[in-house]
C-alpha positions as a Markdown table, in Angstrom:
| # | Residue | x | y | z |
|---|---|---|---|---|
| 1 | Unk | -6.6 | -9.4 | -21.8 |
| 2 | Unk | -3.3 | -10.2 | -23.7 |
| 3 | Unk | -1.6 | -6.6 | -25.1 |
| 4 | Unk | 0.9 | -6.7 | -27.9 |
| 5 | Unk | 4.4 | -4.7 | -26.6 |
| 6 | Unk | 3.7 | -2.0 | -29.2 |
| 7 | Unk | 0.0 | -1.6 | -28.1 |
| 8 | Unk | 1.3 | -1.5 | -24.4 |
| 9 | Unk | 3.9 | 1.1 | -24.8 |
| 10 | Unk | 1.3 | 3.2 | -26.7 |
| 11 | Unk | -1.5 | 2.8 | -24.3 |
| 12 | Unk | -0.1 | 2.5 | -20.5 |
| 13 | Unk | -2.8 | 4.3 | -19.1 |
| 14 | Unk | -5.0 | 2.1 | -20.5 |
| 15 | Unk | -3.3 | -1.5 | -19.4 |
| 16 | Unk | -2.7 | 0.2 | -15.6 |
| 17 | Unk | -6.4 | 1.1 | -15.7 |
| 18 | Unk | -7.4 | -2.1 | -16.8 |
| 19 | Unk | -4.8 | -3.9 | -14.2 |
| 20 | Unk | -6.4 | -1.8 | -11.2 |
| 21 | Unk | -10.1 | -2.6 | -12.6 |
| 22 | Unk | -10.0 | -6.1 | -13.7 |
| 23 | Unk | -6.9 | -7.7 | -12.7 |
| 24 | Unk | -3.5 | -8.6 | -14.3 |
| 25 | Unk | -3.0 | -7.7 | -18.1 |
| 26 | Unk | -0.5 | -9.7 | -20.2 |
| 27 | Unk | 1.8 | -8.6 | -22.2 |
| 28 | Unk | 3.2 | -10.5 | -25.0 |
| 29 | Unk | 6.7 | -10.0 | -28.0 |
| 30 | Unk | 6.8 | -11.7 | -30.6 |
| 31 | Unk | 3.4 | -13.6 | -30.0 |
| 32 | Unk | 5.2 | -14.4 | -26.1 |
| 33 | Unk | 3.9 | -13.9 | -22.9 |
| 34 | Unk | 6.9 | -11.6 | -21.5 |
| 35 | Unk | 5.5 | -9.5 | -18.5 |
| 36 | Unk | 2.2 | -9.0 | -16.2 |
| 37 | Unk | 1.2 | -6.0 | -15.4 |
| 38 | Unk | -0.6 | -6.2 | -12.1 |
| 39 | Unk | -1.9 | -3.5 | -9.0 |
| 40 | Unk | 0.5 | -3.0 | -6.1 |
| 41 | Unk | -1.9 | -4.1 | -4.2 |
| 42 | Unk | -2.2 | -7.7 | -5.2 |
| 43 | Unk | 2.0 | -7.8 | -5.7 |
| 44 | Unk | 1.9 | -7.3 | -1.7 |
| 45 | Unk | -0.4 | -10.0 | -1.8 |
| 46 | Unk | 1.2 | -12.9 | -3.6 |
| 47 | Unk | 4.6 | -11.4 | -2.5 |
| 48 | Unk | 3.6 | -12.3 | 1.6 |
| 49 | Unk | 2.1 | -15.5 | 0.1 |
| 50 | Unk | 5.6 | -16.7 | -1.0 |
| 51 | Unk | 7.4 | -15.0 | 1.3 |
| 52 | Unk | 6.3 | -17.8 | 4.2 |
| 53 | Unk | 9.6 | -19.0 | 6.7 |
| 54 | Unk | 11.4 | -22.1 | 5.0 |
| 55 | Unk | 10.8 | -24.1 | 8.0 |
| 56 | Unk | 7.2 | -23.4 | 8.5 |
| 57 | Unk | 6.9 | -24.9 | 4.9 |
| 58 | Unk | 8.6 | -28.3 | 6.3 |
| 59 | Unk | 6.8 | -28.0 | 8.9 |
| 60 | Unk | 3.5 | -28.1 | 7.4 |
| 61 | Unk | 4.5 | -31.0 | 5.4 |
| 62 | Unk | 2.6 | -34.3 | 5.9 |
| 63 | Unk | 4.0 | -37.1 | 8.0 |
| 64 | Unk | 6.4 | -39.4 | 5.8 |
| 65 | Unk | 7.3 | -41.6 | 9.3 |
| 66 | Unk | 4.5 | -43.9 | 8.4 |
| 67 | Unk | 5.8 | -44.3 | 5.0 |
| 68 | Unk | 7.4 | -47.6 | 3.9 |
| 69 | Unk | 10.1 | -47.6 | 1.2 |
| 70 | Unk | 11.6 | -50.4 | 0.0 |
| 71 | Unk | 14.8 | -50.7 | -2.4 |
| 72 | Unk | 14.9 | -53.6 | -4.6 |
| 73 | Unk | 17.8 | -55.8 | -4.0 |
| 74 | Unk | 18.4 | -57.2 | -7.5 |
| 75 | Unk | 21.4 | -56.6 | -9.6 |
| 76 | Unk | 21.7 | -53.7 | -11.6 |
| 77 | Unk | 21.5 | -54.6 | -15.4 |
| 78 | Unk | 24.8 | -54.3 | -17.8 |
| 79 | Unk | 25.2 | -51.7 | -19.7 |
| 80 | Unk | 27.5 | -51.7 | -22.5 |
| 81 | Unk | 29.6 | -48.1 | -22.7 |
């Protein structure tokens, strides 16, 4: 559910409740998604899911030593500056 700023601020409880019970609750200014409000719980989650060692990501990358790249040996074309 999206919540207007206003309607936010006036009913907390309400968007907290709603972000424990049914998941993240967005909050939009000016017609603007601004902010999610979402449990601790799942913030710990996506947090360790991002939070993965830089070289474990480069490490699970594919292979690229098979891949064949060729640069194409014509002339640049003029351009007139």
């Amino acid at each position: 559910m999206a919540w207007q700023l206003q309607q936010a601020k006036q009913q907390f409880s309400e968007v907290v409740r709603r972000a424990l019970e049914d998941g993240p609750q967005v909050v939009t200014r000016h017609g603007r998604q601004v902010v999610v409000v979402v449990s601790a719980a799942e913030f710990e989650t996506s947090r360790s899911d991002s939070a993965k060692d830089f070289k474990q990501f480069l490490r699970s990358a594919p292979d690229l030593g098979r891949v064949r790249l060729a640069r194409d040996r014509r002339r640049a074309r003029r351009v007139a500056l």
